[in-house]
C-alpha positions as CSV (number, residue, x, y, z in Angstrom):
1,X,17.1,2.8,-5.1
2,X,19.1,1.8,-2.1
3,X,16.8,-0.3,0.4
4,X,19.7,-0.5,3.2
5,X,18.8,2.6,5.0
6,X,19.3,3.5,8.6
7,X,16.8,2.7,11.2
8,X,16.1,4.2,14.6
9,X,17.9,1.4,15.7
10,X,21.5,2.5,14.3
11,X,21.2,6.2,16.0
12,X,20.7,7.4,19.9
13,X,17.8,8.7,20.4
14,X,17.8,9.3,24.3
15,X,17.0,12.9,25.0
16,X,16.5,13.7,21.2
17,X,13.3,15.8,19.9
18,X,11.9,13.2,17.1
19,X,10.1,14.3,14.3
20,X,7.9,10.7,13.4
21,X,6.1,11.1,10.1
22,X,3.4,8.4,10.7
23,X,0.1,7.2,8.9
24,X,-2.9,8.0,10.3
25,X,-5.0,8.4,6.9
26,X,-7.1,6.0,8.2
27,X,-11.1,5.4,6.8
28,X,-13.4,7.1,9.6
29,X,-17.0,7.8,10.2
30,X,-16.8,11.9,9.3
31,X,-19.5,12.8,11.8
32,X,-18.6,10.7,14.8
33,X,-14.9,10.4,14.3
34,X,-15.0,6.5,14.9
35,X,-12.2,4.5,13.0
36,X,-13.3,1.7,10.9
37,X,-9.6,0.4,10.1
38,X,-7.0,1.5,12.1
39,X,-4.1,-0.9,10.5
40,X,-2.1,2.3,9.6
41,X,-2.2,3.2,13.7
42,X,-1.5,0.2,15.1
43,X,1.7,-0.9,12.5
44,X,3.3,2.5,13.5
45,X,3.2,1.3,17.2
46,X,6.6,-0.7,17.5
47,X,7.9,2.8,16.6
48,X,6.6,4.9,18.7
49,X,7.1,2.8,21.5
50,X,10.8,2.1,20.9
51,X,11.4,5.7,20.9
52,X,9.6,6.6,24.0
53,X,11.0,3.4,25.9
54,X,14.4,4.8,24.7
55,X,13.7,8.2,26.2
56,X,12.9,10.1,23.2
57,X,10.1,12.7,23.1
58,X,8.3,12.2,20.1
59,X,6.2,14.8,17.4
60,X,4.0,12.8,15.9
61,X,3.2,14.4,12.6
62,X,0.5,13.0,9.8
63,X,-2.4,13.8,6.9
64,X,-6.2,12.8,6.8
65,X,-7.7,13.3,3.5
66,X,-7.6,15.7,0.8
67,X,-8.3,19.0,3.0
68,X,-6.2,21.2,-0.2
69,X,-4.8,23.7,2.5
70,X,-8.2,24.6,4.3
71,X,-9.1,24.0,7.7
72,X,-11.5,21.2,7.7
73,X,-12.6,19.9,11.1
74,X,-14.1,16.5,9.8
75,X,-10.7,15.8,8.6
76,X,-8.7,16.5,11.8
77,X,-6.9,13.6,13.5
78,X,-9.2,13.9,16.8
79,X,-10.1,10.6,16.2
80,X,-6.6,9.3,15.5
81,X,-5.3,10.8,18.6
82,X,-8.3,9.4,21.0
83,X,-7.6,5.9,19.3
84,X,-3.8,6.2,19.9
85,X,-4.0,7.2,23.5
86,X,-6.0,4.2,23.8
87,X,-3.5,2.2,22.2
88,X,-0.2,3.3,24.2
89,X,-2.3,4.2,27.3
90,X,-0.7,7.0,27.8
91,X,-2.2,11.0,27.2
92,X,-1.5,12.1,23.6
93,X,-1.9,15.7,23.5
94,X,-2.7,17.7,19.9
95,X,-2.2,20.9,18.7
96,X,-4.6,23.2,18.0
97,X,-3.0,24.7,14.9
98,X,-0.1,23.3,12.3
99,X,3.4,25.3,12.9
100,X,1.2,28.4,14.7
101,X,1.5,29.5,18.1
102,X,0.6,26.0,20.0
103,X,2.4,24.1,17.9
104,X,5.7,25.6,18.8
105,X,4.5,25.6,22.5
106,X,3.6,22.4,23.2
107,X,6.8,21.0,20.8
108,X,8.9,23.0,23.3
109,X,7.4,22.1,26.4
110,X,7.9,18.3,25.3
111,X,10.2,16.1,27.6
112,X,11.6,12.5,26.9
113,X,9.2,10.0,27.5
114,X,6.5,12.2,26.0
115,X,4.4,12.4,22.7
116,X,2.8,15.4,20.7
117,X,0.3,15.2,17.8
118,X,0.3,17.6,15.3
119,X,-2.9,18.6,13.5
120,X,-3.5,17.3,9.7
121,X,-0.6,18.6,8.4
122,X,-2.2,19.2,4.8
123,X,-4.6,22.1,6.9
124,X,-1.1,23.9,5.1
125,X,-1.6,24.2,1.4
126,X,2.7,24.2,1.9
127,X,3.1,20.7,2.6
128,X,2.2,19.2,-0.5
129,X,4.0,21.7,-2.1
130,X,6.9,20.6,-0.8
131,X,7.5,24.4,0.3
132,X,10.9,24.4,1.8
133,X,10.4,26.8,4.1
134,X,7.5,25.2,5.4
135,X,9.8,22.5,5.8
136,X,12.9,23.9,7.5
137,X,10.5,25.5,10.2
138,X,8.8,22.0,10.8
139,X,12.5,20.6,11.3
140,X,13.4,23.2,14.0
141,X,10.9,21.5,15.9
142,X,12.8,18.5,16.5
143,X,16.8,17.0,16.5
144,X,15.8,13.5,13.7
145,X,13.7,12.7,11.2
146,X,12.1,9.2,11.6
147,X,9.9,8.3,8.1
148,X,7.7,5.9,9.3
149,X,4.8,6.7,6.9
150,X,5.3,3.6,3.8
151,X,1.9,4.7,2.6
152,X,3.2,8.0,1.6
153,X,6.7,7.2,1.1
154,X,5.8,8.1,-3.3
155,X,4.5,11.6,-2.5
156,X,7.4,14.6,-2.2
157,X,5.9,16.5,0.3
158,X,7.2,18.7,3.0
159,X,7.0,16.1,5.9
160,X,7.9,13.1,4.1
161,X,10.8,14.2,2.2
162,X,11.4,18.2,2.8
163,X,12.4,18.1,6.2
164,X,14.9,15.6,5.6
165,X,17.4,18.2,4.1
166,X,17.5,19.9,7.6
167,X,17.5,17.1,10.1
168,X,19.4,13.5,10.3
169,X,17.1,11.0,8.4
170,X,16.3,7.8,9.1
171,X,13.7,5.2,8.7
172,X,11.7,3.5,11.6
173,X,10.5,0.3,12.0
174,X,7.4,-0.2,9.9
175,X,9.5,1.6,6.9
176,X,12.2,-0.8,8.2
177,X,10.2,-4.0,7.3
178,X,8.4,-2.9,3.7
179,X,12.1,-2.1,2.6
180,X,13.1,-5.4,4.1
181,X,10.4,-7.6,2.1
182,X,9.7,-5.7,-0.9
183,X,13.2,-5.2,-1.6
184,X,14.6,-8.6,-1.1
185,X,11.6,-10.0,-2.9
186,X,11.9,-8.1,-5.9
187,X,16.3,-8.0,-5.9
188,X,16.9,-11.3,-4.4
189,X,13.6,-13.6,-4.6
190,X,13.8,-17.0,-3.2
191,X,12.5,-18.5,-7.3
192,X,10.3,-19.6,-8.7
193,X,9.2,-15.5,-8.5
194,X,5.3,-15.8,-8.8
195,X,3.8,-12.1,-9.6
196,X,0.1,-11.7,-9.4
197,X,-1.7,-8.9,-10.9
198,X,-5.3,-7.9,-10.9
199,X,-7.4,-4.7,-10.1
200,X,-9.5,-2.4,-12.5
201,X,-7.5,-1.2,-15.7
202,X,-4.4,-2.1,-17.5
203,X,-3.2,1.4,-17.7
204,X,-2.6,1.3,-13.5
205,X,-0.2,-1.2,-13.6
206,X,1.8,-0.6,-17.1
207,X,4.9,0.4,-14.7
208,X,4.6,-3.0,-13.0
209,X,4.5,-5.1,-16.0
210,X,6.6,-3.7,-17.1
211,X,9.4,-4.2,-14.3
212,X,8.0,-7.7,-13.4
213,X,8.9,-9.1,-16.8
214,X,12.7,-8.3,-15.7
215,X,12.0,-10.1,-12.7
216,X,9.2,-12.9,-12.6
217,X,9.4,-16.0,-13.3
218,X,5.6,-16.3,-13.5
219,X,3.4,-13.3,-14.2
220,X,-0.8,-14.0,-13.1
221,X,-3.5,-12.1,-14.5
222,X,-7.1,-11.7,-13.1
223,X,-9.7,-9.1,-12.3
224,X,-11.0,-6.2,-14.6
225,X,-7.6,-5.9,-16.2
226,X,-7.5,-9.3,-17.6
227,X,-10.6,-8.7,-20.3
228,X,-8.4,-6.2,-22.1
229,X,-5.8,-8.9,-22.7
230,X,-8.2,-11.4,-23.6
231,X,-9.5,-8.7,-26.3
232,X,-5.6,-9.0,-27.4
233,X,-5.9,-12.6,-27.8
234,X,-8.8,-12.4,-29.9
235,X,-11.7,-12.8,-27.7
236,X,-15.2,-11.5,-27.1
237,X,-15.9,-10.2,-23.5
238,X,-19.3,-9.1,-23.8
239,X,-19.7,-5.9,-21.6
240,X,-16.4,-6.4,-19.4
241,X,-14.1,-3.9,-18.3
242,X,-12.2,-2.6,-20.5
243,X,-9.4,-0.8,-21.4
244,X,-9.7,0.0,-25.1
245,X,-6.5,2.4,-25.6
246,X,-4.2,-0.7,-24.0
247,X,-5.0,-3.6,-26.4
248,X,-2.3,-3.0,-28.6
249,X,0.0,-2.8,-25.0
250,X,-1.3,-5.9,-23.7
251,X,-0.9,-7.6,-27.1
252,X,3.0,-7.1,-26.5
253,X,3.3,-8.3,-22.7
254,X,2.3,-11.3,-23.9
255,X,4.6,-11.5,-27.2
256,X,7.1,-10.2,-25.1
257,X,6.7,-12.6,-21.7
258,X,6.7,-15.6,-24.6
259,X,9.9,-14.1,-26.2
260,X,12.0,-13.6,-22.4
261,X,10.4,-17.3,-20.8
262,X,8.3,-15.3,-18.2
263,X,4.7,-17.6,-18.3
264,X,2.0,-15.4,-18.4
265,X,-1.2,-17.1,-16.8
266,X,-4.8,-15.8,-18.0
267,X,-8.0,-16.8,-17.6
268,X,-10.0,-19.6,-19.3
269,X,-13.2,-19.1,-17.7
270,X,-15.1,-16.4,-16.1
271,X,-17.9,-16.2,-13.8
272,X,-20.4,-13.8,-15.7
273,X,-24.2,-11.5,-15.3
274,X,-25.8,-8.9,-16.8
275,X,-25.9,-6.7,-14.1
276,X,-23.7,-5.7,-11.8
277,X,-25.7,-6.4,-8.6
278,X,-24.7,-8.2,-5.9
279,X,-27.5,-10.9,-6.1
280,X,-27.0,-11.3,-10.0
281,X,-28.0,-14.2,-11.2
282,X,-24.5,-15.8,-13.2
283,X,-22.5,-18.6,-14.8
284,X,-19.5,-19.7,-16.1
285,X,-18.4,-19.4,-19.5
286,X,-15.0,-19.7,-21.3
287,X,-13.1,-16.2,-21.1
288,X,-12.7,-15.3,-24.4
289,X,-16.1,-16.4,-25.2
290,X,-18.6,-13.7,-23.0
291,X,-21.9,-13.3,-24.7
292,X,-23.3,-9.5,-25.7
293,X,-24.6,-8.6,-22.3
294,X,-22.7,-10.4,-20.1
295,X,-19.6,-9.0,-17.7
296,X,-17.0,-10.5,-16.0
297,X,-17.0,-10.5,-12.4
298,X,-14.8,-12.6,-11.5
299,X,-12.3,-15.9,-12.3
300,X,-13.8,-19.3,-13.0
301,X,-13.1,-22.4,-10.8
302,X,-10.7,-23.6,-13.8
303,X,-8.7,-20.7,-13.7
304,X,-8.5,-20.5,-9.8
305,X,-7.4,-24.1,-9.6
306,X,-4.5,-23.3,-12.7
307,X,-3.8,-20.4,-10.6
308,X,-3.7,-22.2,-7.6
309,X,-1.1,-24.9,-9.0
310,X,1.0,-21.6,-10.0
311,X,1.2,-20.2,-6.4
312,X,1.3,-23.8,-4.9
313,X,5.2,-23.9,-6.6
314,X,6.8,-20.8,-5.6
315,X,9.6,-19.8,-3.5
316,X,8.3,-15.9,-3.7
317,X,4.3,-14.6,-4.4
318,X,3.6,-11.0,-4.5
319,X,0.1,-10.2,-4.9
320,X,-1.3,-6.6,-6.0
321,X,-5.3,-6.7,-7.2
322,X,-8.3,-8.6,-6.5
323,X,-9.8,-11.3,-8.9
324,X,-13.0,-10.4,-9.1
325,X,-15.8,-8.0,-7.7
326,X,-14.7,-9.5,-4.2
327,X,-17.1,-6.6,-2.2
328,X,-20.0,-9.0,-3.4
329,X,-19.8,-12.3,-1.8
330,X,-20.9,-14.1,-5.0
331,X,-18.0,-12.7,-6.9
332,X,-15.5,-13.4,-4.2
333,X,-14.3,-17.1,-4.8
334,X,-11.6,-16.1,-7.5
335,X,-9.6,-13.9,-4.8
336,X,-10.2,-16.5,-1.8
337,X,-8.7,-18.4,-4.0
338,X,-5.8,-16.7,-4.3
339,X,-5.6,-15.9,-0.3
340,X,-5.8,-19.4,0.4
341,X,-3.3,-20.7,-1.7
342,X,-0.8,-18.1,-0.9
343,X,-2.0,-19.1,3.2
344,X,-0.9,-23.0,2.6
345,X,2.8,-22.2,1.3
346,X,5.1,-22.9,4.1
347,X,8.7,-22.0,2.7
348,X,7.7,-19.0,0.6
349,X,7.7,-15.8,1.2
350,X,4.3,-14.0,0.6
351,X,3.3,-10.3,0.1
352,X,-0.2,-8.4,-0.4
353,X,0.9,-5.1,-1.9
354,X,-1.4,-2.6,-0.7
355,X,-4.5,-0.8,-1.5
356,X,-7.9,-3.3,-2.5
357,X,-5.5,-6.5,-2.1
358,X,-5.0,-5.8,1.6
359,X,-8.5,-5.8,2.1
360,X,-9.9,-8.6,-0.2
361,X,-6.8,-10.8,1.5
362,X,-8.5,-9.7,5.4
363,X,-12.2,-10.6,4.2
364,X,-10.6,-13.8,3.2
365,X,-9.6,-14.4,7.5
366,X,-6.0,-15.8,6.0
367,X,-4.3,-12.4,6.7
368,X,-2.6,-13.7,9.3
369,X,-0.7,-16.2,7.3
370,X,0.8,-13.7,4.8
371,X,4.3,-13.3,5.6
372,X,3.9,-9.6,4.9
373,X,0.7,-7.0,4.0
374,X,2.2,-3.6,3.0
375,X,0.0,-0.6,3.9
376,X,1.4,0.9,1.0
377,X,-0.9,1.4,-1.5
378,X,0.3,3.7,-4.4
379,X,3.7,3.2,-2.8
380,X,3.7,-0.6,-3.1
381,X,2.5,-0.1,-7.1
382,X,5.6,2.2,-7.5
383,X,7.6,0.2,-5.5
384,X,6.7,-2.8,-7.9
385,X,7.7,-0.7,-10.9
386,X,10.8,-0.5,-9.7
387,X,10.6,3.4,-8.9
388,X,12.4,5.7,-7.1
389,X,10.3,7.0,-3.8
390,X,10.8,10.2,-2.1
391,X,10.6,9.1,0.9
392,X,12.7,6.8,1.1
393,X,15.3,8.1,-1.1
394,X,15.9,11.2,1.5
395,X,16.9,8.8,4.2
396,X,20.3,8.2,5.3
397,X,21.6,4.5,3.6
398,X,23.2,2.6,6.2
């Protein structure tokens, strides 16, 4: 996949009709309508404000949820829009329908300097069909497509990839910055390449193991994944996590990491209970040595210090699952770990790839020392794996 694609800044926008495909799928109180994270709103905002300070009118179009085609109202972006007014301090107004009657009319009646919000696009069982129809008529809304939507950029639907065969496509600046950092750091890392992996179940990241054992020089290994490679190796884990139909898979990463020089860092100690409560009473024990009736809930200080020494040498960290259970505070030590580490590195370039990782590495308060957090979260994983993604394949390469 090409990652040179054109930006808003290589096209003239003054006086154009733009068609911004943003984020707004943001986490929100369903009865009140009040945002509890609104990082996918406020990283769209250099975009939206380069267009309209470059006399642009601007359709803002997005999803909430998973509203299958009907009309839900605790999944329409009411909340979104009163949040972004507040943020650009400037009146937002919203449709009342998707592509009906108000739609049209308040696209039309749209002058430079000016911004529109469409209602939850997925209110239209066509968008995530990709229906091309569907698609040409939201194009003839607008003169460019700006993608601006990372978090989305995997899915082929009608407004992140459909309209794009009707309109001039390009990518705007959020878009602009994931392509800029995931792409370098997976095509042309500054080395040592440190990869670190963690999250529930082998079987989610097969794609990324996959591609990082082309690409890493060092490949890390925590969290509920890690007990089915420590099966592999001959272990006991007690009543861990895991995944029984990967052994076999896991077996070979690490035969076939050994075989291509890519170290492959697991555990050697765990921090165990019996229950899996946030006040459980635990300990540490050797990883491949978990009694019957004991689960892994995190690394051990060993293994975070070894991990540590890993991070502590590279030119390049991607990060993409938590160590541990880090929602309970007990369990959290094995991913602050990891957040700090990647925080002291000076040189390097770091990135948290989306979903759980972004918000284990803002508990930690070192998010601002990240060089980048995507807000990609299935995107980032196929991104990893070295995949082709919609929407950013339909943009125009520069």
């Amino acid at each position: 996949m090409n990652y040179d694609k054109k930006t808003i800044r290589d096209i003239d926008v003054s006086g154009k009709k733009i068609l911004l495909r943003c984020d707004f799928n943001v986490p929100h109180d369903k009865k009140t309508g009040v945002i509890h994270d609104d990082t996918r709103i406020v990283s769209t905002l250099p975009t939206i404000r380069y267009l309209l300070e470059h006399n642009a009118a601007v359709i803002l179009l997005s999803h909430l949820g998973r509203p299958h085609g009907q009309w839900k109202q605790e999944m329409s972006l009411f909340s979104a829009r009163d949040h972004l007014e507040k943020l650009l301090g400037i009146p937002v107004p919203m449709t009342t329908d998707v592509l009906g009657p108000d739609t049209k009319a308040k696209c039309a009646a749209l002058q430079p300097g000016q911004v529109v919000l469409v209602e939850n696009l997925r209110f239209r069982i066509e968008e995530e069909k990709n229906d091309p129809e569907f698609a040409k008529e939201l194009a003839s809304l607008a003169d460019i497509f700006v993608f601006d939507a990372f978090g989305c950029a995997h899915r082929a639907h009608a407004s992140t990839a459909g309209v794009a065969d009707y309109l001039p496509s390009v990518a705007g600046l959020l878009v602009e910055k994931e392509l800029a950092f995931m792409g370098k750091a997976l095509d042309e890392p500054q080395r040592p390449l440190v990869a670190i992996l963690g999250g529930a179940k082998v079987s989610d990241k097969i794609g990324v193991i996959n591609s990082l054992l082309q690409k890493a020089d060092t490949i890390i290994i925590g969290g509920g994944m890690s007990y089915t490679f420590q099966v592999a190796q001959g272990g006991t884990i007690g009543t861990s996590l895991l995944d029984a139909d990967h052994i076999d898979y896991a077996r070979d990463m690490i035969a076939k990491a050994k075989a291509q020089g890519v170290k492959l860092l697991l555990p050697t100690d765990n921090v165990v209970t019996q229950d899996f409560a946030a006040d459980a009473p635990s300990r540490v024990v050797p990883s491949r040595e978990i009694p019957d009736g004991w689960m892994g809930m995190d690394i051990g200080p060993e293994t975070a210090a070894c991990f540590t020494e890993a991070i502590q040498g590279a030119g390049t960290v991607i990060w993409n699952g938590p160590m541990g259970v880090f929602e309970f505070p007990a369990f959290a030590a094995g991913t602050n770990a990891i957040a700090q580490a990647m925080s002291t590195l000076e040189n390097a370039v770091t990135i948290v790839g989306g979903g759980d990782s972004v918000s284990a590495v803002e508990k930690t308060g070192f998010a601002s020392k990240i060089s980048h957090i995507s807000t990609g979260g299935g995107a980032s994983l196929e991104f990893l794996e070295g995949l082709e993604l919609p929407g950013i394949v339909c943009l125009e390469d520069r």
